[in-house]
MISE-705934 format. One record per residue (C-alpha): x, y, z; residue number from 1; residue in three letters. Coordinates in Angstrom, 3 decimals, padded with zeros to 6 digits, always signed. Layout:
# residues N
east, north, up, resi, resn
X, Y, Z, NUM, ALA
...
//
This chain:
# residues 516
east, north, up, resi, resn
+166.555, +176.306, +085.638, 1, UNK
+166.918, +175.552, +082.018, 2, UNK
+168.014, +172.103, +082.389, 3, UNK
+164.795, +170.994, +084.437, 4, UNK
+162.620, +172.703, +082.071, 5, UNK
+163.839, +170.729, +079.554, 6, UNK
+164.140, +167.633, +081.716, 7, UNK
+159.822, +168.040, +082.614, 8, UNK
+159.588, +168.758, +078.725, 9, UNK
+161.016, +165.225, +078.224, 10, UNK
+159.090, +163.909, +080.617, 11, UNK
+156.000, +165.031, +079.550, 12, UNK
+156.351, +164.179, +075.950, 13, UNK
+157.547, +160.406, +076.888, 14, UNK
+154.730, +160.285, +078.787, 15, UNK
+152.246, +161.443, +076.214, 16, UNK
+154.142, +159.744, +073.524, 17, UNK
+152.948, +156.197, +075.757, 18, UNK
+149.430, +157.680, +076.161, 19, UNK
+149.502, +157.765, +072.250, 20, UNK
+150.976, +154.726, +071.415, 21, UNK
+148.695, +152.823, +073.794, 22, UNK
+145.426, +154.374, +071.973, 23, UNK
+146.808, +153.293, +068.984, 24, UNK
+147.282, +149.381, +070.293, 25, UNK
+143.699, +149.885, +071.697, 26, UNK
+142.478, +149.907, +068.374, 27, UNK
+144.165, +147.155, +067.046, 28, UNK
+143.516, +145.089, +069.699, 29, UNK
+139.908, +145.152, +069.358, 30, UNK
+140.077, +143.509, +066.094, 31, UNK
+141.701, +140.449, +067.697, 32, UNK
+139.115, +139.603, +070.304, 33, UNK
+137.275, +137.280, +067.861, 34, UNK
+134.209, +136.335, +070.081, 35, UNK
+134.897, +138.896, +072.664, 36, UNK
+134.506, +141.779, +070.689, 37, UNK
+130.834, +141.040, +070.508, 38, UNK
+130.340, +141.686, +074.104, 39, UNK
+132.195, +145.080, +074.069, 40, UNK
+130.242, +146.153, +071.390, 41, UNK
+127.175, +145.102, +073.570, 42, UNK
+128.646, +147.347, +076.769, 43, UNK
+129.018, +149.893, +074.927, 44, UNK
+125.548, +150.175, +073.220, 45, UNK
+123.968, +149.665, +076.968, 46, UNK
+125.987, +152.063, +078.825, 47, UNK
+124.592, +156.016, +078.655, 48, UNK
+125.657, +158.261, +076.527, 49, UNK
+128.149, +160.298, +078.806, 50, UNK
+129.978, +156.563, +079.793, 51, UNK
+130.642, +155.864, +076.199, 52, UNK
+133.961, +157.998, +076.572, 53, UNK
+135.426, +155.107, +078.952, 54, UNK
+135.355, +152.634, +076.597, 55, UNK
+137.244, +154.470, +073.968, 56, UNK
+140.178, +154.864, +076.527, 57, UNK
+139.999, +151.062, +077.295, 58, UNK
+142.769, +149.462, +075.972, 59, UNK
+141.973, +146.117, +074.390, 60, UNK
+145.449, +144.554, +073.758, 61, UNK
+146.472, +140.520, +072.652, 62, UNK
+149.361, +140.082, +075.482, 63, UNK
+151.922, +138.837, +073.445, 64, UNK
+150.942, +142.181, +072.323, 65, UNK
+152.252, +143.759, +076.024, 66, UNK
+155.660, +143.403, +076.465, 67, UNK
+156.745, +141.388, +079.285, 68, UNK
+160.055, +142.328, +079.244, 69, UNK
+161.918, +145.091, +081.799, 70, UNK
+162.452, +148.252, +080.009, 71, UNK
+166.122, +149.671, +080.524, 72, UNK
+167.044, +149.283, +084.205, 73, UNK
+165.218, +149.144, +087.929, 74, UNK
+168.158, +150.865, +089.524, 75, UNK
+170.228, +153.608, +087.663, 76, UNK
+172.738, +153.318, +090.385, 77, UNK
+173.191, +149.735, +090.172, 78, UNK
+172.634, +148.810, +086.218, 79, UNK
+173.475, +144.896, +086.823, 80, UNK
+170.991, +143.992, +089.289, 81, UNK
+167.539, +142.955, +088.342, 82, UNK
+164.953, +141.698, +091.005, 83, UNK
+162.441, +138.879, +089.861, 84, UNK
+161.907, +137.369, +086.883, 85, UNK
+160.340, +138.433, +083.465, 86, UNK
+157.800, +135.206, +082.373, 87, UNK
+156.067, +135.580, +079.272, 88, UNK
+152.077, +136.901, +079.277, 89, UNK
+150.036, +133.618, +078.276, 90, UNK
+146.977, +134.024, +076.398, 91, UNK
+145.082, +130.571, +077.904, 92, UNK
+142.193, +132.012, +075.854, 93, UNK
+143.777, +131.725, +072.158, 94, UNK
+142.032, +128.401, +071.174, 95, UNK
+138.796, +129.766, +071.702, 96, UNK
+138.865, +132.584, +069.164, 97, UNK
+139.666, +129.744, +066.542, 98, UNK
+135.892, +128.547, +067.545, 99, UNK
+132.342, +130.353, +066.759, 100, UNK
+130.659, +131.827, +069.440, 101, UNK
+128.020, +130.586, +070.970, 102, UNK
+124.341, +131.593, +072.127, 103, UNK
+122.601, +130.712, +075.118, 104, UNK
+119.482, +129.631, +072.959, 105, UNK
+122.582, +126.964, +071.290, 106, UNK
+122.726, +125.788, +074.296, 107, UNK
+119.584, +125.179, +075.729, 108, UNK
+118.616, +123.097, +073.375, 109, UNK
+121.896, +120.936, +072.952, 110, UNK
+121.048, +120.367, +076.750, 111, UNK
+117.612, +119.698, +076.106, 112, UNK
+118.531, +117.047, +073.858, 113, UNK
+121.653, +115.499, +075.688, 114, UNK
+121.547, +115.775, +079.116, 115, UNK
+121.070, +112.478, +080.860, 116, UNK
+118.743, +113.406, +083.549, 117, UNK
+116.120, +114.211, +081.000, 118, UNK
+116.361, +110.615, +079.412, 119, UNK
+115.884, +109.020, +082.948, 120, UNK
+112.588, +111.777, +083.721, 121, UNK
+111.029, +110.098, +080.700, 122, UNK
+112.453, +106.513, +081.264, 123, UNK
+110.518, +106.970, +084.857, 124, UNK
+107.442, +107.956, +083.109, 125, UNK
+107.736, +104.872, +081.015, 126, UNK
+108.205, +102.670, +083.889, 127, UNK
+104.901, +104.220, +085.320, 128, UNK
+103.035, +103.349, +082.082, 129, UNK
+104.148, +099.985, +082.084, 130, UNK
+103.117, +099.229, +085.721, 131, UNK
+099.826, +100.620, +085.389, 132, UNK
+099.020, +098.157, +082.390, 133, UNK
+100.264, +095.394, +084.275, 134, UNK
+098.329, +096.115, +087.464, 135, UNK
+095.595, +096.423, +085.393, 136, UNK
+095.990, +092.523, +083.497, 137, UNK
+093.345, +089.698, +084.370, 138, UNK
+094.643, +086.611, +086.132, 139, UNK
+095.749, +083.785, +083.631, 140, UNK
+093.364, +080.714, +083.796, 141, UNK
+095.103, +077.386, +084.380, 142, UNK
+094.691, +073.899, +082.697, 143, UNK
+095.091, +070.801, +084.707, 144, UNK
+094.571, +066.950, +084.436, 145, UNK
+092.836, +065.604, +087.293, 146, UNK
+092.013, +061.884, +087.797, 147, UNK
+090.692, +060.363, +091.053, 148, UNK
+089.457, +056.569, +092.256, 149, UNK
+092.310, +055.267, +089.700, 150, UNK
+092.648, +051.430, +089.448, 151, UNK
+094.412, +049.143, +087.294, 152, UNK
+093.868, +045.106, +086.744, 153, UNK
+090.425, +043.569, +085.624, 154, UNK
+088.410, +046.271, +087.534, 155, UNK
+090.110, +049.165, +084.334, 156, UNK
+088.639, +051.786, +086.587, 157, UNK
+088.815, +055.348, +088.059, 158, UNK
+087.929, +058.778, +086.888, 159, UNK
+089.803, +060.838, +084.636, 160, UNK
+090.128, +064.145, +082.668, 161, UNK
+090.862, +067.915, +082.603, 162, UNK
+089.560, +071.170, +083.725, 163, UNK
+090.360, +074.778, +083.255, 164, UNK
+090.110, +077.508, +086.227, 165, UNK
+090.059, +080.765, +086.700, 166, UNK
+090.418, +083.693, +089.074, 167, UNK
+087.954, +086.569, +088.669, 168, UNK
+088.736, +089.582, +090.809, 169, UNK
+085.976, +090.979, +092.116, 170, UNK
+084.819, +094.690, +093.528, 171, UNK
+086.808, +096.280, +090.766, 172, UNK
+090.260, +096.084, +092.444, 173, UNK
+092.068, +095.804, +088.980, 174, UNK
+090.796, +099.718, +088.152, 175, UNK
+091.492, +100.679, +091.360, 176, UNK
+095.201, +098.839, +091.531, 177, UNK
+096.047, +100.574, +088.035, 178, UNK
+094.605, +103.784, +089.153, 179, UNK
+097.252, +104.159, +091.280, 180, UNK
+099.823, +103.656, +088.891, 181, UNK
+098.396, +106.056, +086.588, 182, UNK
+099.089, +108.716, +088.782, 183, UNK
+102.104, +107.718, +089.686, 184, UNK
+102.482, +108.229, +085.704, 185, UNK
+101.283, +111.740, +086.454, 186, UNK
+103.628, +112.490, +089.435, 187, UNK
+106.668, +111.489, +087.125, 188, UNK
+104.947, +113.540, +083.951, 189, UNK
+105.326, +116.749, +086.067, 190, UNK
+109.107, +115.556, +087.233, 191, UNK
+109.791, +115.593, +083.449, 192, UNK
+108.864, +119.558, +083.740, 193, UNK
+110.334, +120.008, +086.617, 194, UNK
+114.012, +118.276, +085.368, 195, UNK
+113.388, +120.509, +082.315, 196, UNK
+113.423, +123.603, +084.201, 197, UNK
+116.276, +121.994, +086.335, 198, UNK
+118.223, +122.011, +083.241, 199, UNK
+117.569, +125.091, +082.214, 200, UNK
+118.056, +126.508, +085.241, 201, UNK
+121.186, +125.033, +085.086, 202, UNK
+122.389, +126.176, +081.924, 203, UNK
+121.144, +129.769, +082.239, 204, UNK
+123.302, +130.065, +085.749, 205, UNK
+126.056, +128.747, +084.390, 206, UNK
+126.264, +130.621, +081.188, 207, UNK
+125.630, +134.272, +082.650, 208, UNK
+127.969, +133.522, +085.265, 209, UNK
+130.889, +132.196, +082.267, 210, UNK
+129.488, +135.263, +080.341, 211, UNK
+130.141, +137.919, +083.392, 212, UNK
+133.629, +136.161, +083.728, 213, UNK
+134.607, +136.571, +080.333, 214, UNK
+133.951, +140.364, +080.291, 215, UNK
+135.765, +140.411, +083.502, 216, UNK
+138.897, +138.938, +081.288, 217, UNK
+138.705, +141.950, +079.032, 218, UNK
+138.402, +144.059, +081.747, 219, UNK
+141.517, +142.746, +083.144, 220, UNK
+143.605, +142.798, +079.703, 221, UNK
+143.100, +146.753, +079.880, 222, UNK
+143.922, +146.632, +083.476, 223, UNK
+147.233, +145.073, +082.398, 224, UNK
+147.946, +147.282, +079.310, 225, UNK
+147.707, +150.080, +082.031, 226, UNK
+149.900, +148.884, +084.170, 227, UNK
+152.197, +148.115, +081.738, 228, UNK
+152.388, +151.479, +080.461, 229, UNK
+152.688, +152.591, +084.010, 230, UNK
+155.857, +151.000, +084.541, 231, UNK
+157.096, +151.717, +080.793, 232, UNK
+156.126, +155.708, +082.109, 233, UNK
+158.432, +155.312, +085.232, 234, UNK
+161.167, +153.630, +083.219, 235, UNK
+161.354, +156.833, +080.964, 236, UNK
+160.752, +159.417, +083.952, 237, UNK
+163.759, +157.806, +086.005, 238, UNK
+165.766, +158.254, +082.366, 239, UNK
+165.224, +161.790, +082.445, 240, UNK
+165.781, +162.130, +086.410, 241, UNK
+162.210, +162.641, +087.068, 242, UNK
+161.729, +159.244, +088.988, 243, UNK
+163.850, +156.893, +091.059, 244, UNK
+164.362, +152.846, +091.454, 245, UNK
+161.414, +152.837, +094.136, 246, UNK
+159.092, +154.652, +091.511, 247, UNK
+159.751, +151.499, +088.946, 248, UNK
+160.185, +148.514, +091.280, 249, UNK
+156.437, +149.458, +092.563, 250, UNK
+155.317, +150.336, +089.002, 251, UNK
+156.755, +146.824, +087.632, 252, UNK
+155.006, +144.959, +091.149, 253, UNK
+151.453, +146.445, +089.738, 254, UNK
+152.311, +145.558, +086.470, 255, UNK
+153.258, +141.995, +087.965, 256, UNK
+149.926, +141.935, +089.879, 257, UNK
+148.166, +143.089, +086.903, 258, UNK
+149.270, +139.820, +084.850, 259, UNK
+148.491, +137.704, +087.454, 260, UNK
+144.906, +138.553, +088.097, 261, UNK
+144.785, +138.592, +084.048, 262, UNK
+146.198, +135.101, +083.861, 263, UNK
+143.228, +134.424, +087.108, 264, UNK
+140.470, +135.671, +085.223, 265, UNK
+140.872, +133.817, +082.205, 266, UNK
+141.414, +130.116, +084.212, 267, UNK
+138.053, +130.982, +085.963, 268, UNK
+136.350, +131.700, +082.573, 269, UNK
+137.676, +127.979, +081.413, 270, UNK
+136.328, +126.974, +084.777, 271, UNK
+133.160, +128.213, +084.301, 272, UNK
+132.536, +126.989, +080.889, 273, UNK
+133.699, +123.349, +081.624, 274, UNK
+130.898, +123.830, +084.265, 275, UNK
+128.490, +125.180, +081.568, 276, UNK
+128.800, +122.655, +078.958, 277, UNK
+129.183, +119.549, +081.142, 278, UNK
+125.150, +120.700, +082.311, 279, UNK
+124.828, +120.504, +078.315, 280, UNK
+125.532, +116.517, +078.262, 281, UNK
+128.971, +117.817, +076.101, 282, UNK
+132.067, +118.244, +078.279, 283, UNK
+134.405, +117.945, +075.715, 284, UNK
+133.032, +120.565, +074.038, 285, UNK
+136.159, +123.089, +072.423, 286, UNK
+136.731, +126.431, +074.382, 287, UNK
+134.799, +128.915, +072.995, 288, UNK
+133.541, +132.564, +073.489, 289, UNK
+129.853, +133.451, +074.335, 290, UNK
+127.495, +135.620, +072.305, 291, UNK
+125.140, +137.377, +074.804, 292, UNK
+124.543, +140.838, +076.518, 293, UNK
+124.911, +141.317, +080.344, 294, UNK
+123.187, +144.743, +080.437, 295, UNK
+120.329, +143.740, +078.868, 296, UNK
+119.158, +142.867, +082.702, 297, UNK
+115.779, +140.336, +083.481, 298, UNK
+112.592, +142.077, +084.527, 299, UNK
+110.816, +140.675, +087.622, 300, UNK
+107.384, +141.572, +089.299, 301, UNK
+108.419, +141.317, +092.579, 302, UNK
+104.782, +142.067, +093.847, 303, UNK
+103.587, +138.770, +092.189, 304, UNK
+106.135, +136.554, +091.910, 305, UNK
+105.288, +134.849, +095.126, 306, UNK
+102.430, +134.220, +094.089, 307, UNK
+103.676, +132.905, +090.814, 308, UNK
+105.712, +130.380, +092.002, 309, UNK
+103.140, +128.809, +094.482, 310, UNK
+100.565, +128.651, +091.437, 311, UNK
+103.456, +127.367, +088.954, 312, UNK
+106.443, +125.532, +090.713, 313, UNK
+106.590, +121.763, +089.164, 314, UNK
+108.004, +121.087, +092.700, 315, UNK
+104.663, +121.933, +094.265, 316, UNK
+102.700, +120.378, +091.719, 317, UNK
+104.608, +116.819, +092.129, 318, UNK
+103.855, +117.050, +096.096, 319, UNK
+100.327, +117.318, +094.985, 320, UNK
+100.172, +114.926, +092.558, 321, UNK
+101.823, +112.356, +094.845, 322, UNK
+099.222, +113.472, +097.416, 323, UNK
+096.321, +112.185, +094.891, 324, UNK
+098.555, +109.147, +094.046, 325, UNK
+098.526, +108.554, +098.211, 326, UNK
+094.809, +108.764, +098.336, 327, UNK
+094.671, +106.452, +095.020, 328, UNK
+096.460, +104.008, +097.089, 329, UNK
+093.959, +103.999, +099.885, 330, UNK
+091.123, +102.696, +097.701, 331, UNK
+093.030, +100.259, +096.864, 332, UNK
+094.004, +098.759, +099.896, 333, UNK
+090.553, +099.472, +101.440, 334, UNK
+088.791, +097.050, +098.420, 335, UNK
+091.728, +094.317, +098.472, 336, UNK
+089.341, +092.785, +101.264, 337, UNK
+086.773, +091.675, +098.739, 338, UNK
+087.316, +088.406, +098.190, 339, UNK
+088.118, +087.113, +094.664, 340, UNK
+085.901, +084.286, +092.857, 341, UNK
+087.373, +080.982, +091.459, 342, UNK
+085.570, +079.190, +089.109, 343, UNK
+087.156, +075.469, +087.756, 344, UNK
+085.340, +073.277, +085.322, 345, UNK
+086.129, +070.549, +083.350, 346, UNK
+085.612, +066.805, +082.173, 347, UNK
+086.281, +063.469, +082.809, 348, UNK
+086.124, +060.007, +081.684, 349, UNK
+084.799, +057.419, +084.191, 350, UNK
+085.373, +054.146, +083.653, 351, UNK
+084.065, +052.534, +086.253, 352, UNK
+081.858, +049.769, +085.548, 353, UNK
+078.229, +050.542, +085.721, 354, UNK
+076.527, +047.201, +087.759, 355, UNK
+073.589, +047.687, +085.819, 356, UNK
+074.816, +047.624, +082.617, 357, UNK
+078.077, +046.173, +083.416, 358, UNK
+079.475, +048.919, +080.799, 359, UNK
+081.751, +051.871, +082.336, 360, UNK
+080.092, +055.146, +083.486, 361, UNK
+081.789, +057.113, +080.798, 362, UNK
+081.857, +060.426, +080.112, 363, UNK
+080.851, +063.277, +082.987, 364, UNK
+081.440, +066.805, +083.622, 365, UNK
+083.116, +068.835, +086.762, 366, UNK
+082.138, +072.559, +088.364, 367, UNK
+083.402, +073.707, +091.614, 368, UNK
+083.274, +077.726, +092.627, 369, UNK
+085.132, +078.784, +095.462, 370, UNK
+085.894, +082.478, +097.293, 371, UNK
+088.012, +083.323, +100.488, 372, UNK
+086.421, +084.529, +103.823, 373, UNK
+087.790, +087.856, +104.716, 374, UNK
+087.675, +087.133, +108.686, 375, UNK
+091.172, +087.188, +109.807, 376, UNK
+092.877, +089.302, +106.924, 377, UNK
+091.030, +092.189, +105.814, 378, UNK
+094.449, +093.766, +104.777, 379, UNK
+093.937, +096.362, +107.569, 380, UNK
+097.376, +096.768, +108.203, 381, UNK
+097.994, +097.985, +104.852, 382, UNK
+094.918, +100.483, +104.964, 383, UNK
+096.097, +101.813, +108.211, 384, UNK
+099.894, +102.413, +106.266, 385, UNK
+098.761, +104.092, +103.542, 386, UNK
+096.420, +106.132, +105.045, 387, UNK
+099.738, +107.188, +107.075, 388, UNK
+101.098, +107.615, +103.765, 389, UNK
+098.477, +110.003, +102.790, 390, UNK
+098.841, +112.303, +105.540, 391, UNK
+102.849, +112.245, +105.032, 392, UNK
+101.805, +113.647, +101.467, 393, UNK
+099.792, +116.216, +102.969, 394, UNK
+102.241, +117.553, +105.380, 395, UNK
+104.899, +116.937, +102.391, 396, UNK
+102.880, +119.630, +100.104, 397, UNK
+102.739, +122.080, +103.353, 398, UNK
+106.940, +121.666, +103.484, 399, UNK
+107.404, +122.217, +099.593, 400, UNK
+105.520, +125.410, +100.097, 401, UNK
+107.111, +126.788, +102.993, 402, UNK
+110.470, +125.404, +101.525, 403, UNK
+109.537, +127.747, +097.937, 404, UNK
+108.750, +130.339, +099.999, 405, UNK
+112.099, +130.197, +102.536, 406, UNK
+114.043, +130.127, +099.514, 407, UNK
+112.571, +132.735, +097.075, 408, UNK
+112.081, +135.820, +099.659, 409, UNK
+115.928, +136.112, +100.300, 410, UNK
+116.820, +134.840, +096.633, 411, UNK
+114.509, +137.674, +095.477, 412, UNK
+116.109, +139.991, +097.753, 413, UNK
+119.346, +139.697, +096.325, 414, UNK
+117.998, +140.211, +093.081, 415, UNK
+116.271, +143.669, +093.858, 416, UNK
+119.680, +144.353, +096.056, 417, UNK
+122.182, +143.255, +092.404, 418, UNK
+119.524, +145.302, +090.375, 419, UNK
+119.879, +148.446, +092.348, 420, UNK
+123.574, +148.157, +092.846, 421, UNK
+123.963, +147.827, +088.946, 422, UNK
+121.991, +150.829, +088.409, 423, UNK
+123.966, +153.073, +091.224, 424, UNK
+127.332, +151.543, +089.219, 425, UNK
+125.590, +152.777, +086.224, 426, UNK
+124.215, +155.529, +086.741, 427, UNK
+126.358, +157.286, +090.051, 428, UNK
+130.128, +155.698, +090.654, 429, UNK
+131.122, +154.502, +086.783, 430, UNK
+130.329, +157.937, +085.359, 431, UNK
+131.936, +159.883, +088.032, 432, UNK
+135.023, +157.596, +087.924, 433, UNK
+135.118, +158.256, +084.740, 434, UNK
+134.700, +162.455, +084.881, 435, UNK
+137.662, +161.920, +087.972, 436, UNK
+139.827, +160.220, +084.955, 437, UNK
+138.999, +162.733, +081.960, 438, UNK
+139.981, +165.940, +084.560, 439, UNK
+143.238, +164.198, +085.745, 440, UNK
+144.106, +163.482, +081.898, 441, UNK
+143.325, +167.273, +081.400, 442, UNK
+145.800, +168.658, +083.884, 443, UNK
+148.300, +166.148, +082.928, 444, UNK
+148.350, +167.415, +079.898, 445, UNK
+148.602, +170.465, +081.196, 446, UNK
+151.155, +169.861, +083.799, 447, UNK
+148.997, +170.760, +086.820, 448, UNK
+148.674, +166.859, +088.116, 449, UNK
+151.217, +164.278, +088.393, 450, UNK
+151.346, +161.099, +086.097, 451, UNK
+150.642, +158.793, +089.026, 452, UNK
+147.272, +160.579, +089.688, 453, UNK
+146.139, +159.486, +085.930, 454, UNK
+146.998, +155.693, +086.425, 455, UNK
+144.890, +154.994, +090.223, 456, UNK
+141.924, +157.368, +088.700, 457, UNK
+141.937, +155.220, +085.841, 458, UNK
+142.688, +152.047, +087.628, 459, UNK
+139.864, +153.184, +089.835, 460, UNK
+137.502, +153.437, +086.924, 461, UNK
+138.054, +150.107, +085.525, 462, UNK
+137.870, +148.454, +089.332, 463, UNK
+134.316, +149.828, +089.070, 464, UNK
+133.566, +148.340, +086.139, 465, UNK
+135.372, +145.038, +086.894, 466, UNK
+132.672, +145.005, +089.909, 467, UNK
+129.592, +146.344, +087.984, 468, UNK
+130.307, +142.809, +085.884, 469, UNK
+129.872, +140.868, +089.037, 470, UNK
+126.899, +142.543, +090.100, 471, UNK
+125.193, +141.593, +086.209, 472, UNK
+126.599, +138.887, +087.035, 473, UNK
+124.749, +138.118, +090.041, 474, UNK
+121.482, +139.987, +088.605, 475, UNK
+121.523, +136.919, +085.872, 476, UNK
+121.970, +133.701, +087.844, 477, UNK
+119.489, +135.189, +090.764, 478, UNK
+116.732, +135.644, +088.110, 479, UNK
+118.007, +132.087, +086.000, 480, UNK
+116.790, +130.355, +089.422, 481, UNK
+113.810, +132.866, +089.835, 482, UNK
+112.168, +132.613, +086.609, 483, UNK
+112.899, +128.520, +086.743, 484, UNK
+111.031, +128.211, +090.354, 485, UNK
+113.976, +127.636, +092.435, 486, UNK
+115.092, +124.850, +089.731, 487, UNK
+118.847, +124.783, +088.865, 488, UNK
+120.395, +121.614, +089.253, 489, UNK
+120.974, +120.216, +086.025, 490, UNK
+122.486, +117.141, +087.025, 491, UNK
+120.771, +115.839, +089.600, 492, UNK
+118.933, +112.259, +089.178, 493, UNK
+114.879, +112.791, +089.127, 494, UNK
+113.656, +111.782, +091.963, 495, UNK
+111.147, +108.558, +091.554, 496, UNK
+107.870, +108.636, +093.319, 497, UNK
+106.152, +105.248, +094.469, 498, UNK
+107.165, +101.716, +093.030, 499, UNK
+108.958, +101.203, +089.927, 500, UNK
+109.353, +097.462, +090.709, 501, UNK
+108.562, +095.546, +087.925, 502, UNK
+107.528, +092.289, +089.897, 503, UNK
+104.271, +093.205, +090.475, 504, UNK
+100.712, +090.729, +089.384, 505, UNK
+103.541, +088.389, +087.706, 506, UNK
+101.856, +085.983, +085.136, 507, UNK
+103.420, +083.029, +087.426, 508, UNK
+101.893, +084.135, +090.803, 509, UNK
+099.174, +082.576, +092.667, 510, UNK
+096.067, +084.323, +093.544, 511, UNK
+095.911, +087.636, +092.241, 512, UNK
+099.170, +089.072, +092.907, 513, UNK
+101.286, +091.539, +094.545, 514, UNK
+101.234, +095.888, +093.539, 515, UNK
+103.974, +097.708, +094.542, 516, UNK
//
């Protein structure tokens, strides 16, 4: 009876004597988070007051920190064997603490500035410009000799000279033609907006999802310094005869397990922040940590936001403005039947040989004024296809809107759904979890619950939180496409709308000239 009271005794102070030592590495370990300690800080200031308690207990260890070797041996009744192998903890994140943090505001506007697709929205607005003041240019008048009746020998006759001629384009079809690259200018002026908002869109996704992911790193760190004093627990429990090889073979598989999701969660992070500064227009971009708060979660009016987006969407408002530049285009074709006026004058030398005076005629001038019949070609054909055209426009502004509306109603669903299962986290399962963990702690102390009970409560309590980060996770890049009307493809090419030909009303052409 003696002997396994003083055998529990043992036990229990190893035990605590871990608990201790692990506090005192959670401490120490917060200081070495560089960038990361930013966003604990933020958890804890958002969580209530009664959650606060959790974080104290979470242990925020470097692993080279963690040992990753096995602590005395898996089988007391078979010292020399060992099963697996004992690999080193990498810490892929160690670069990054070497780098400031950075904001999501940073990196807006480095995106704003750099991202391609931006400098090809304008560069489309541009072309627009140009073709409108070309569509818009008079005819160039020609110069020409002209001789007729020419004769050499004694007679020295014939008529010579020059003239000039020119085109005038009649029933205003040069307004009309660069009317309708004007608003083709307007079309791609909105798809500037709208590839602003793509980028954003972009960005903000991207970032809150690296952001979630990173806290989901620390979250797994303290998952592993649990485990590890799990199996550093059963190591001194089966040295005092209070646990057996099965006890630390499973205790040193979870701690196993533990360094492998660890070693997961921090490739995914570098994942998702190649993904998040490539959207910037800077992919080489060092690894870095990012300053923001997860908790702080976006506010939508779910009553209006329907609304909203039909009133507001760029995507909307470019079917509609491509709708006006469909219409702009039936004018046109519908007055490229009025005939255009030529007008040619000139003069001339005669020389023939007047029989009255027997001197030449000399000098005389030239008019002629010409215009085409419209009786065959009335460019009815191209009235009936564009006033085709306008009617795909319409019908194209009727499938935007249904499209907005098909993809908002379930994308706001899943925003209400994240918001209410972060609050429930929140509010109902993390504080409970963490009550469950506190109590079993208590009685450890106290001898009235087993070690093992104080590990899965407390592993329970950080699974929790591990998923309450995916859930802000998901309440972020839900609203990020909300609040950017659908828009979050930052590296998509802007779509063009129309012509952007540049051989139109060339300088060279006869007659007045092609449009589109």
């Amino acid at each position: 009876m003696k002997t396994l009271i003083v055998a529990t005794s043992l036990a229990l102070l190893l035990a605590c004597g871990a608990l201790a030592q692990s506090d005192s590495q959670a401490a120490n370990g917060i200081e070495t988070l560089g960038g990361v300690k930013s966003t604990i800080q933020a958890q804890e200031q958002a969580l209530p007051e009664h959650q606060h308690g959790s974080m104290q207990h979470m242990e925020m260890r470097k692993p080279e920190d963690i040992a990753s070797h096995v602590i005395g041996v898996q089988e007391p009744e078979n010292p020399n064997r060992q099963t697996g192998s004992n690999d080193p903890i990498l810490d892929l994140l160690e670069p990054a603490k070497m780098v400031p943090t950075i904001s999501l505001q940073e990196l807006e506007a480095i995106a704003l500035k750099n991202n391609p697709t931006l400098k090809q929205a304008e560069a489309l607005t541009r072309i627009s410009a140009g073709l409108a003041r070309q569509a818009g240019l008079w005819p160039n008048p020609s110069v020409g000799y002209e001789g007729s009746e020419i004769r050499g020998g004694s007679f020295n006759g014939g008529e010579q000279g020059g003239f000039v001629q020119q085109n005038i384009v009649l029933g205003g079809k040069l307004g009309l033609r660069r009317r309708v690259y004007e608003q083709q200018r307007n079309v791609h002026e909105v798809g500037t907006e709208e590839q602003k908002l793509q980028v954003k869109g972009a960005v903000q996704m991207y970032f809150y999802s690296a952001l979630a992911q990173l806290r989901r790193v620390v979250l797994h760190r303290e998952l592993l310094g649990i485990a590890m004093d799990a199996a550093t627990t059963a190591h001194q429990l089966t040295n005092v005869g209070q646990a057996d090889a099965p006890d630390v073979l499973q205790a040193e598989v979870e701690t196993e397990q533990a360094k492998l999701e660890f070693l997961k969660s921090e490739q995914q992070y570098i994942r998702a922040f190649r993904q998040l500064v490539a959207v910037t227009g800077e992919p080489q971009r060092p690894l870095a940590f990012l300053e923001g708060d997860l908790e702080a979660q976006p506010i939508l009016n779910a009553d209006t936001y329907l609304q909203s987006l039909l009133s507001n969407s760029p995507s909307l408002k470019r079917a509609e403005r491509e709708l006006t530049q469909a219409q702009a285009e039936v004018a046109r074709d519908k007055r490229e039947s009025v005939p255009d006026l030529t007008l040619r004058a000139g003069g001339q030398q005669n020389r023939e040989i007047n029989e009255l005076t027997m001197q030449p005629v000399g000098a005389q001038g030239l008019a002629t004024a010409s215009i085409q019949i419209p009786l065959f070609n009335r460019n009815q054909g191209n009235v009936e296809a564009s006033q085709a055209k306008v009617e795909n426009a319409q019908r194209e502004v009727e499938r935007i809107r249904l499209q907005l509306m098909q993809t908002a109603q379930p994308l706001l669903q899943q925003y209400l759904t994240s918001r209410l299962e972060a609050e429930w986290y929140a509010k109902q399962l993390i504080p409970r979890a963490q009550r469950a963990y506190e109590l079993y702690l208590g009685k450890y102390r106290t001898m009235a619950a087993a070690y093992p009970q104080v590990i899965v409560s407390q592993r329970t309590l950080f699974q929790l939180k591990d998923s309450y980060v995916q859930v802000l996770g998901d309440v972020w890049t839900t609203s990020a496409q909300l609040e950017n009307y659908l828009l979050a493809n930052g590296l998509n090419a802007p779509q063009a709308s129309g012509s952007i030909s540049t051989q139109i009303n060339l300088p060279t052409s006869s007659g007045s000239g092609g449009t589109d």
